[in-house]
N, C-alpha and C positions, 0 to 999 in steps of 0.2 A: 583466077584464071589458071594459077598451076597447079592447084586440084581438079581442073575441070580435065586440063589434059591428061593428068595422070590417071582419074577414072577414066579416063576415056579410050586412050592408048597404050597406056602401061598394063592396066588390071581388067581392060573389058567390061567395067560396070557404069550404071547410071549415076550420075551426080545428082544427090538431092539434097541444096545446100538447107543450112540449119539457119535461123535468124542469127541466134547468138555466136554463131560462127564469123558470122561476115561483121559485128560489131567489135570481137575481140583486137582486129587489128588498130582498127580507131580507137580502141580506149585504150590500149598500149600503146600507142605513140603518144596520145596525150599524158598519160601517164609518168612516159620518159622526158617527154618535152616540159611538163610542170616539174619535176625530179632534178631537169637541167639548170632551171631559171633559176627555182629556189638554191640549189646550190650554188651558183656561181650570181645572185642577185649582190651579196656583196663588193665584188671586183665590177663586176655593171655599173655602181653608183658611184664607186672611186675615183678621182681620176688617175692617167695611167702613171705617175712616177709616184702615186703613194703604193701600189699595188707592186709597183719596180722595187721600190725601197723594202718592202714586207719580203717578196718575193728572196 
């Protein structure tokens, strides 16, 4: 949506989205969200005064 505005009223030109445009945002949040889990999957399975005590 804020490239369609920016071609549109910033630069004057037509927006002609690309597939793999509109995919990149969903495979980078997956990406960061798998990134999140596996890192912190450890203190997930912990409970929290073994985690307190590490900490």
């Amino acid at each position: 949506m804020i490239t369609w505005v920016l071609y549109r009223y910033a630069f004057d030109l037509q927006w002609n989205p690309h597939p793999s445009l509109l995919l990149l945002p969903l495979v980078g949040a997956l990406l960061v969200g798998g990134a999140g889990v596996v890192g912190t999957r450890r203190a997930l399975n912990a409970s929290p005064l073994a985690v307190l005590r590490e900490g």
